[in-house]
C-alpha positions in Angstrom: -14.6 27.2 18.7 -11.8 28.5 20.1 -12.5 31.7 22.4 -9.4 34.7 22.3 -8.1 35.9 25.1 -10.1 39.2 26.4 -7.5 41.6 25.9 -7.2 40.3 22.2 -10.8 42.0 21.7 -10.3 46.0 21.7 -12.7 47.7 24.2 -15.8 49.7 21.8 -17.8 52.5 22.2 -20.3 50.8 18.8 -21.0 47.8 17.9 -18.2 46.6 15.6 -18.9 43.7 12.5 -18.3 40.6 14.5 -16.3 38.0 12.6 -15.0 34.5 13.6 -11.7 32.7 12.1 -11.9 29.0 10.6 -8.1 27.5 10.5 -7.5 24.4 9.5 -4.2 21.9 9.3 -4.4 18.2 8.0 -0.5 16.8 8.7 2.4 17.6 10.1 4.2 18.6 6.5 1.7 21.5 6.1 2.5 22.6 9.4 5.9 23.1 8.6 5.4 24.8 5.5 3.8 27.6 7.3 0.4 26.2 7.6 0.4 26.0 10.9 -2.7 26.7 13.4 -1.1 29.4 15.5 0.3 31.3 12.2 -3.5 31.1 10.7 -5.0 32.6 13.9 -2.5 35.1 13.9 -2.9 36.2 10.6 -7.2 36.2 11.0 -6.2 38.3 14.1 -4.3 41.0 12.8 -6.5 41.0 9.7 -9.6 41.9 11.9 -7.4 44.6 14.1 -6.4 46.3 10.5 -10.2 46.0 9.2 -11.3 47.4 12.1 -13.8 44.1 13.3 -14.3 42.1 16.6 -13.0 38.6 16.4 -14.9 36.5 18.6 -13.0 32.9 18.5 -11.7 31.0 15.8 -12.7 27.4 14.6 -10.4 25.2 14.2 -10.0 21.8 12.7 -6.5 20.2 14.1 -5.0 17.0 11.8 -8.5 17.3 9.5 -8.6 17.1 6.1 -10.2 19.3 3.6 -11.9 16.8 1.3 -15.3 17.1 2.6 -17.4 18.5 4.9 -18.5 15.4 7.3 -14.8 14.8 8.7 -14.7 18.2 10.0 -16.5 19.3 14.0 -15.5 22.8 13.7 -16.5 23.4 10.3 -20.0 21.6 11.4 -20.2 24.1 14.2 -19.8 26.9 12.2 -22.1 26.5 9.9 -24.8 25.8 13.0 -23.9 29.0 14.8 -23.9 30.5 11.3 -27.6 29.8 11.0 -28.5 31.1 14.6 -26.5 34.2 14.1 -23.7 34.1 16.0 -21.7 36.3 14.2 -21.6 38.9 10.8 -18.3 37.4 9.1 -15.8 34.7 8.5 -11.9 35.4 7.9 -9.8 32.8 6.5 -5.9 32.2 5.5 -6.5 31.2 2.1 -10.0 28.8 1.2 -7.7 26.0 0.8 -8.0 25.8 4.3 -12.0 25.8 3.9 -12.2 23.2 1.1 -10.4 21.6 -1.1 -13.2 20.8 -4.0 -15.1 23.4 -5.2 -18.5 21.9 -4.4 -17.9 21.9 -0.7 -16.5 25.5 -0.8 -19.8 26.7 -2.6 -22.1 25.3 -0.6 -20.5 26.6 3.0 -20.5 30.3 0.9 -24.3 29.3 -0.3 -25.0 28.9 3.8 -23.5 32.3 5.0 -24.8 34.0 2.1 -28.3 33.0 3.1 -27.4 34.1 6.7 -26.2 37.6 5.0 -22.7 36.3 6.2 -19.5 37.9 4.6 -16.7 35.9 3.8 -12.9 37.3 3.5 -9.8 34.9 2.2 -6.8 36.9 3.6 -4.3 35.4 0.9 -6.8 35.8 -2.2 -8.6 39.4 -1.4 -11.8 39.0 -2.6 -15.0 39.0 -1.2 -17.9 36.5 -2.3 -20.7 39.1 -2.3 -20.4 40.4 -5.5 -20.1 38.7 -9.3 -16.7 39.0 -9.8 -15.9 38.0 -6.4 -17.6 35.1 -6.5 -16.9 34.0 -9.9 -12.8 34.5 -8.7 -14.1 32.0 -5.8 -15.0 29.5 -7.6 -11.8 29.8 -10.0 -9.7 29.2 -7.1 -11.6 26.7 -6.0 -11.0 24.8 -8.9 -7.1 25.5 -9.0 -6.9 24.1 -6.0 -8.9 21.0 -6.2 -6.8 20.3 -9.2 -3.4 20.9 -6.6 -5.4 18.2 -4.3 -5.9 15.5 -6.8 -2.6 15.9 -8.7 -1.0 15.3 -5.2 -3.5 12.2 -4.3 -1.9 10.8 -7.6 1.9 11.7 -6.5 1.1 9.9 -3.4 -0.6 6.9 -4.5 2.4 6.5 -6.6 4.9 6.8 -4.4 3.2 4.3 -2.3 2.7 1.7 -5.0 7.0 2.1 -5.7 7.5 2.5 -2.0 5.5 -1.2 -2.0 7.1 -2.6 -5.1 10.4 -2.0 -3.0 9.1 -4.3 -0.1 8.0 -1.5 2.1 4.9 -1.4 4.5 2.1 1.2 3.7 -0.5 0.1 5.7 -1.4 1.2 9.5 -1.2 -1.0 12.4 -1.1 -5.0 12.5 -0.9 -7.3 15.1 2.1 -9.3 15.7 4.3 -5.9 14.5 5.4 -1.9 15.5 5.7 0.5 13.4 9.1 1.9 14.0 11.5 4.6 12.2 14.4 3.3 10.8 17.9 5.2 10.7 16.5 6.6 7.1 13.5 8.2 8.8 11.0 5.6 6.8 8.5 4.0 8.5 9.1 0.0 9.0 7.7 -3.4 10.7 9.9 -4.8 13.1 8.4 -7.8 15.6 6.5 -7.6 18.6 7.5 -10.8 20.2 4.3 -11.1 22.4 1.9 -10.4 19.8 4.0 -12.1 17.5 3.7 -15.3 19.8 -0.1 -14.9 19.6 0.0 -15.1 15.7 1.8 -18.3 16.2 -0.7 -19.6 18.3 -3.7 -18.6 15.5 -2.2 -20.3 12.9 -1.1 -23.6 15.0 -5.0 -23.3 15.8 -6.0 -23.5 12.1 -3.6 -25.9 11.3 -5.1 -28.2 13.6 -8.5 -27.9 11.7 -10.3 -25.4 13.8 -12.8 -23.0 12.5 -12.4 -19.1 13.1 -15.1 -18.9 15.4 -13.2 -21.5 17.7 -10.7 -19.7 17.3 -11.8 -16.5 17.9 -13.9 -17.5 21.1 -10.4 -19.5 22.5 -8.8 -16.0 21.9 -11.3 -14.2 23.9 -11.9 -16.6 27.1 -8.1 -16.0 27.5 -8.2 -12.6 27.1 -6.5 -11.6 24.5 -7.8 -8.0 22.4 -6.8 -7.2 19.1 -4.1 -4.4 17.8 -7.1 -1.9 18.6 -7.9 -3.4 22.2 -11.5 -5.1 20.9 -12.6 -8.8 21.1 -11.7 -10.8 18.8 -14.5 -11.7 15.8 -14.5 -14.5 13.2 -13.2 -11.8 10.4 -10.5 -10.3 12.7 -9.0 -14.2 12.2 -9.9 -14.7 9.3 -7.9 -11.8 8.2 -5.0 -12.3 10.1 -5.0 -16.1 8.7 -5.3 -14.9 4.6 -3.0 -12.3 5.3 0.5 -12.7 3.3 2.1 -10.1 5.9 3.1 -12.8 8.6 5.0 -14.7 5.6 7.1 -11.8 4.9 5.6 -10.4 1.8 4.1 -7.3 1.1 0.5 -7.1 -0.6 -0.5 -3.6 -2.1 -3.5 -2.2 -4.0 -5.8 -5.3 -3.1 -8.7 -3.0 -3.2 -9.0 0.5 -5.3 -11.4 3.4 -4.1 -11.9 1.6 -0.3 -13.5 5.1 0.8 -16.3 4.2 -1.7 -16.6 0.5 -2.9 -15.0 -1.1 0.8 -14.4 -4.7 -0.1 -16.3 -4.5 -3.0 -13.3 -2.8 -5.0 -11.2 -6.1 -6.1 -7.8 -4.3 -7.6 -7.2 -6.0 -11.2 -3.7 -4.9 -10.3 -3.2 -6.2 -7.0 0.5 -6.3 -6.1 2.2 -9.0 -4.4 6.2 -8.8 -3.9 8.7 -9.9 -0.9 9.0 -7.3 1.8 11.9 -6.0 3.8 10.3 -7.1 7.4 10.9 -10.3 9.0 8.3 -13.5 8.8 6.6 -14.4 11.8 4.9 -17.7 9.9 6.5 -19.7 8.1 5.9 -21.2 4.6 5.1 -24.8 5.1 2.8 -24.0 8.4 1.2 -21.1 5.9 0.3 -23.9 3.4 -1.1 -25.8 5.9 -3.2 -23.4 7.4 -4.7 -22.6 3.8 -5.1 -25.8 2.7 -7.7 -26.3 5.8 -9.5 -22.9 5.4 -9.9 -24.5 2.0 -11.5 -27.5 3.2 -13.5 -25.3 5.6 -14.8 -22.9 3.3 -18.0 -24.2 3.2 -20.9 -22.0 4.5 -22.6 -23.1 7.7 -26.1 -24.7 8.1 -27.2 -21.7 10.1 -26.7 -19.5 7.7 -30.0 -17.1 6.9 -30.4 -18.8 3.5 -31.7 -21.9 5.4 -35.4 -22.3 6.0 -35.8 -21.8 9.6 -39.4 -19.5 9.3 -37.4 -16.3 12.0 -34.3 -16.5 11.0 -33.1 -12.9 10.5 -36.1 -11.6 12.6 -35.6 -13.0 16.0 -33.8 -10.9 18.1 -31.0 -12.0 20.8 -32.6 -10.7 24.7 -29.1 -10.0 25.6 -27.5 -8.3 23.2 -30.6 -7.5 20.4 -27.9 -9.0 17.8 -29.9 -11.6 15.4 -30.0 -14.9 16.3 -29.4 -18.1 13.9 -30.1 -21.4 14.0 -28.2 -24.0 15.6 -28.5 -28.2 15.4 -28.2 -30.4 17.9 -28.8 -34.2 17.8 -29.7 -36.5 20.8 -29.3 -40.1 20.7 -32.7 -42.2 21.8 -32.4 -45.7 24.0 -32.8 -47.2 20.4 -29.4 -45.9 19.2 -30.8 -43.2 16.6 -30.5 -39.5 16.5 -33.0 -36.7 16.8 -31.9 -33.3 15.5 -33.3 -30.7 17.7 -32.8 -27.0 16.6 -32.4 -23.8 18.6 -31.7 -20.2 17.4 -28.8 -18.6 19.2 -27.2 -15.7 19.6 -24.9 -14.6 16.5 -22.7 -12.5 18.5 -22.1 -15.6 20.6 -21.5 -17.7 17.6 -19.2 -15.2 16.1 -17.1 -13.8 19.1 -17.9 -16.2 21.9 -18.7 -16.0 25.7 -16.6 -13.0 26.2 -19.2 -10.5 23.8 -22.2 -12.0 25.0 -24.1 -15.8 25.7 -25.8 -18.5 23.5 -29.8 -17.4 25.0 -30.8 -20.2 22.9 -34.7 -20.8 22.8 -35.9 -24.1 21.0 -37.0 -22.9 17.5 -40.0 -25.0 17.5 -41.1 -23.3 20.7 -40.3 -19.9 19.0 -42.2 -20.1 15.9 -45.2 -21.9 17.4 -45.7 -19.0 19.8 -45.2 -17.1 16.2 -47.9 -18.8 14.7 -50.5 -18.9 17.4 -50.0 -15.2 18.1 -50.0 -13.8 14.3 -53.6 -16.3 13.9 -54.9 -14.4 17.2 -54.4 -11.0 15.6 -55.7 -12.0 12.3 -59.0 -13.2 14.2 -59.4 -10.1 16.1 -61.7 -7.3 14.6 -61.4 -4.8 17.5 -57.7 -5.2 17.4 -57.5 -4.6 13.4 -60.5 -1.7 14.0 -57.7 0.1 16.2 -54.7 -0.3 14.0 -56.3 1.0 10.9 -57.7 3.7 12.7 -53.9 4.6 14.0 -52.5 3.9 10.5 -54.9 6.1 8.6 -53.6 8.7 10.9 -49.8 8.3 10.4 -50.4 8.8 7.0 -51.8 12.2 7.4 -49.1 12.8 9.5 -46.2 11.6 7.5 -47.9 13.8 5.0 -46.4 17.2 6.7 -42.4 16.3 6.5 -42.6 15.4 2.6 -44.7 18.5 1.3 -41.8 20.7 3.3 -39.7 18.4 1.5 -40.9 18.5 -2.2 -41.2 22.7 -2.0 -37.2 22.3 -0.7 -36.7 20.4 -4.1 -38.7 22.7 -6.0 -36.3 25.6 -4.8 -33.3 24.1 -5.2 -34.0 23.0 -8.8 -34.4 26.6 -9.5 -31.2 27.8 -8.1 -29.4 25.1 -10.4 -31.4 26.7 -13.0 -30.5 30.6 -12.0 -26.6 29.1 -11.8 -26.7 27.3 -15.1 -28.1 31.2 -16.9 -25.9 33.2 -14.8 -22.7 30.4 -16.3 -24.4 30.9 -19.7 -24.1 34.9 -19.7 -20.6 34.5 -17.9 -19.2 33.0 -21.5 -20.7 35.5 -23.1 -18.5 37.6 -21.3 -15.2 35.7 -21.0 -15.2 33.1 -23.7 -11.5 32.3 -22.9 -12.7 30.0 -20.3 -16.1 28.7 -21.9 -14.4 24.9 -21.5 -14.0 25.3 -18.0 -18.0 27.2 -17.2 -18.8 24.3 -20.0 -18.1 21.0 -17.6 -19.5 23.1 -14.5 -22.6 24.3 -16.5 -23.0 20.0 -17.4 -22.4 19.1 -13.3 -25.4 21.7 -12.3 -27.4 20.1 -15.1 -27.1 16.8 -13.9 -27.7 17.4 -10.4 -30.6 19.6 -11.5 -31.7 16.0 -13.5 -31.1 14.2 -9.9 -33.4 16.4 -8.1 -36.4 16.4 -10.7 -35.9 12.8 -10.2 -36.3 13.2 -6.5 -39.1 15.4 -7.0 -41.3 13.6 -9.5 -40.5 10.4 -6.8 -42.1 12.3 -4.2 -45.0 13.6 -5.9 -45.9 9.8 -6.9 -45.3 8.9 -2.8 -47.7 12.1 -1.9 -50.4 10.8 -4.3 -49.9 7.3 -3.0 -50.1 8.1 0.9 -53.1 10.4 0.3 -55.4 7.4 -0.1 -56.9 6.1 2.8 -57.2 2.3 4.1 -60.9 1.4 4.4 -61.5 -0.7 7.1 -63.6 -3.6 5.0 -60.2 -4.2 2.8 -58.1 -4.6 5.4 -60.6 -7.4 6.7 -60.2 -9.1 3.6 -56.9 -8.4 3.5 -55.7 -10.6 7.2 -58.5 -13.4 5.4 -56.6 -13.7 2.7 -53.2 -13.6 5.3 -54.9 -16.3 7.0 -55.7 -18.5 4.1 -52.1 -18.1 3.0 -50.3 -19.8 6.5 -51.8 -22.5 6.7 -50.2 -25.3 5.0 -47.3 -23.5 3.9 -43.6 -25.2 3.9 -40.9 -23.3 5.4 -39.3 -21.4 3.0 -42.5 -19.9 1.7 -44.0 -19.2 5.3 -40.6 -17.7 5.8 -41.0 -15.4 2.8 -44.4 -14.4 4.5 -43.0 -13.3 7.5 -40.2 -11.1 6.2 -43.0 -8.8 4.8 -45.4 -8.7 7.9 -43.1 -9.2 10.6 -40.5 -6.5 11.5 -38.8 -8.4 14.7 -39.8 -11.1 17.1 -38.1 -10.9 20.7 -38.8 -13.2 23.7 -37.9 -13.1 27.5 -34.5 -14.6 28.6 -36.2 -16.7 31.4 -39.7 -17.4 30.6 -39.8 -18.0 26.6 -42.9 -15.7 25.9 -42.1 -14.6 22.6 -43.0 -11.2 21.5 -44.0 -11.0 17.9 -43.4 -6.9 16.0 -45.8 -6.9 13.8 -45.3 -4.2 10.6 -49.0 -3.4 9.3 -49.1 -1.4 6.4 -50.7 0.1 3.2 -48.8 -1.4 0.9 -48.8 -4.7 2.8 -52.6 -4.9 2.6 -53.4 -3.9 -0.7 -50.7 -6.6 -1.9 -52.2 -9.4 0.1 -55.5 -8.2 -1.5 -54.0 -8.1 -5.2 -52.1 -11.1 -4.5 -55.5 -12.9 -3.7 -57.5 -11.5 -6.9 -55.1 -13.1 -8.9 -54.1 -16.2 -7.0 -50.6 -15.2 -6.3 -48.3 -15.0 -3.8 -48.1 -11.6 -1.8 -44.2 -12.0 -1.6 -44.1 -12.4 -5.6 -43.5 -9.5 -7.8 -40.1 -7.3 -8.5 -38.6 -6.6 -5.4 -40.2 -3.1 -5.0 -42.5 -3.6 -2.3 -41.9 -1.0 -0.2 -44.4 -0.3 3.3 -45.3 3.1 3.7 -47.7 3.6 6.5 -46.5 1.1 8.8 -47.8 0.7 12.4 -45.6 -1.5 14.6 -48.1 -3.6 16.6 -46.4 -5.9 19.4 -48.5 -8.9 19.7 
């Protein structure tokens, strides 16, 4: 929060309603249609001078947008200092500049409402605190949510024609600035150094090597990428699929990336020659990709393989995964022996320059696995003690989720209250019944989503009441025992996932440290699994551990 200046606070003989400003500007075009920061704090200023209340700072959000409330510090803050009762009112410009979607403008009113916090919009005049007030709220709130997407959709169409026209829309890229031309649009022109570099990637995959080799080449020589980080095996393998460096322009490749990320494959991808200048080549780009074709293939060590810790032991250095690596000797008779070790994925992926191979013979690993899990198994006083501790944490856990469940249980009312009080509301003003009609349906399904919630947790409560009785746990590591042995890999492997949370080991010595996850849910499966002769990693993919004690072994 932004403090004013002391003589900006009038001196007082009684305590005056303290209030606080929130101003808010997301790019430089609102700016310069009078949206600026200093006109909003002026205006919150000389608002509180005329209403006769001490302003105590303003919060401000500078170059933040209004679509939610997570991309927004000061608006965070406020609500905090709202709760701890910092202050008796908030003065805006206009609750554009609080939210531009109605359901983030209701619930920051909901919190200083609970708080007994007023809340004036300078531009609107109307206060929140009574029916009509708040019902005007939220038909601003609407009017401008519709403003925000109707411009989204302006935008996103000006960028698709701006992109059918050969222009660049996207941010930074390597090998290119983004300069102004003489039109005031934004352009590519060539950054010969970086350019240079781009030309070396691609003579590197024409050559045959893989992006890893690539990337860890990149990095021993110290080269960063256009944001100054180490290169990775997908920062090349972007640059190297990317149709930029061959002088065309690719748009739309993904829809709704906020949401879906790379998930979103555009039906409507567009692909068109651009107006900036090639730094690759066409026959060198069909070269390239006629290799990463070849190359496609997905590596041995990838965690579909059925190494028994792969995707549970943990890199000493860095705490990154490690995967599994072959390597073959040659014996005085002429054959080869495949040895494997699991390494460190960050070293596989980067290289030297992020972090080192700490590779540790896997048969050493997951005998040291083995021998410890059987030693636990065989232990009563050690198994005594855990289900003593477990037994406990689920009491404990109890606590959080009955706070939890009465929280659902209030707000399910509140979406009741709001649906009645939209129900009498067109009574009153049938003109806008369709508009209360599709709010009145949003409250109802979010009222649907938290019964959901609630009747989850009541089964969870009821679950976690139970307690673990000491004799079925017993029966529980016999059958646990029985299952190892003789196992191939990719079953054993399937075993672990659902006992083990992590292994680690020490850089230098090898002693492998095995994370053992110990559960309800894990025992009374093992126990079920052996009643009926199954496997305890069969079923539908529910399994869930509640009551886990993390025993290092």
């Amino acid at each position: 929060m932004e403090q004013l200046p002391m003589n900006s606070i009038p001196s007082q003989t009684f305590r005056k309603k303290r209030c606080v400003g929130y101003a808010r500007v997301s790019t430089q075009e609102q700016a310069e249609e009078g949206y600026s920061i200093d006109a909003q704090i002026q205006t919150i200023q000389e608002y509180c001078q005329r209403e006769n209340m001490e302003c105590v700072g303003v919060y401000v959000d500078r170059g933040k947008s209004g679509k939610n409330i997570k991309g927004r510090p000061e608006m965070q803050q406020l609500l905090q200092d709202a709760e701890s009762g910092q202050f008796d009112a908030v003065v805006v410009w206009k609750i554009s500049r609080v939210a531009r979607n109605l359901m983030n403008l209701l619930e920051i009113v909901n919190v200083l409402q609970k708080q007994d916090i007023a809340f004036y919009s300078i531009s609107e005049k109307f206060q929140v605190d009574t029916t009509t007030g708040r019902f005007m709220l939220q038909i601003m709130a609407s009017v401008n949510e519709l403003e925000r997407n109707q411009i989204a959709e302006n935008v996103k169409l000006g960028m698709t024609k701006r992109a059918f026209d050969g222009g660049w829309n996207g941010g930074l890229i390597l090998g290119y600035d983004n300069v102004e031309s003489e039109a005031g649009k934004k352009v590519l022109e060539i950054n010969k150094e970086e350019a240079d570099l781009i030309q070396v990637i691609f003579q590197e995959a024409s050559t045959g090597k893989g992006y890893r080799a690539i990337a860890n080449s990149l990095n021993r020589a110290g080269h960063r990428t256009k944001q100054g980080n180490p290169f990775s095996t997908i920062a090349v393998k972007d640059i190297l699929h990317n149709h930029t460096y061959i002088g065309k322009i690719q748009y739309n490749k993904y829809e709704k990336w906020a949401d879906k990320r790379r998930k979103g494959l555009s039906e409507n991808a567009l692909l068109v020659e651009g107006q900036h200048e090639a730094i690759i080549d066409d026959s060198l780009w069909q070269k390239v990709q006629v290799k990463l074709k070849i190359n496609s293939k997905h590596p041995s060590w990838t965690k579909t393989g059925t190494s028994v810790l792969t995707g549970l032991i943990k890199c000493p250095e860095c705490g990154s995964a490690m995967v599994i690596n072959n390597t073959y000797n040659t014996l005085k008779d002429g054959t080869k022996k495949k040895i494997r070790y699991y390494s460190c994925s960050q070293f596989r992926n980067k290289g030297a320059s992020v972090c080192h191979s700490n590779s540790i013979r896997a048969e050493v690993a997951e005998k040291q696995v083995a021998e410890k899990l059987k030693a636990v198994i065989t232990q009563p006083e050690i198994l005594e003690a855990v289900v003593e501790r477990m037994n406990q944490q689920l009491q404990d856990r109890k606590a959080p989720m009955v706070r939890e469940l009465e929280r659902l249980i209030q707000d399910i009312k509140e979406k009741e209250a709001n649906v009645q009080k939209f129900l009498n509301l067109m009574v009153e003003a049938p003109e806008i019944a369709s508009d209360l009609t599709k709010r009145i349906k949003q409250l109802e399904q979010e009222q649907q989503m938290l019964l959901q919630k609630e009747q989850q947790l009541q089964r969870t409560l009821r679950k976690g009441a139970e307690q673990i009785p000491l004799d079925e746990a017993k029966r529980a590591l016999v059958y646990l025992d029985k299952g190892l042995e003789g196992k191939q890999n990719k079953e054993l492997k399937e075993i672990y996932k659902v006992c083990i949370d992590k292994v680690t080991f020490d850089k230098q010595s090898k002693e492998v440290a095995v994370h053992l996850l110990f559960g309800q849910d894990f025992i009374r499966k093992l126990n079920h699994a052996n009643e009926t002769e199954s496997s305890p990693t069969e079923g539908d993919g529910s399994f869930v551990l509640s009551g886990e004690i993390y025993l290092v072994l």
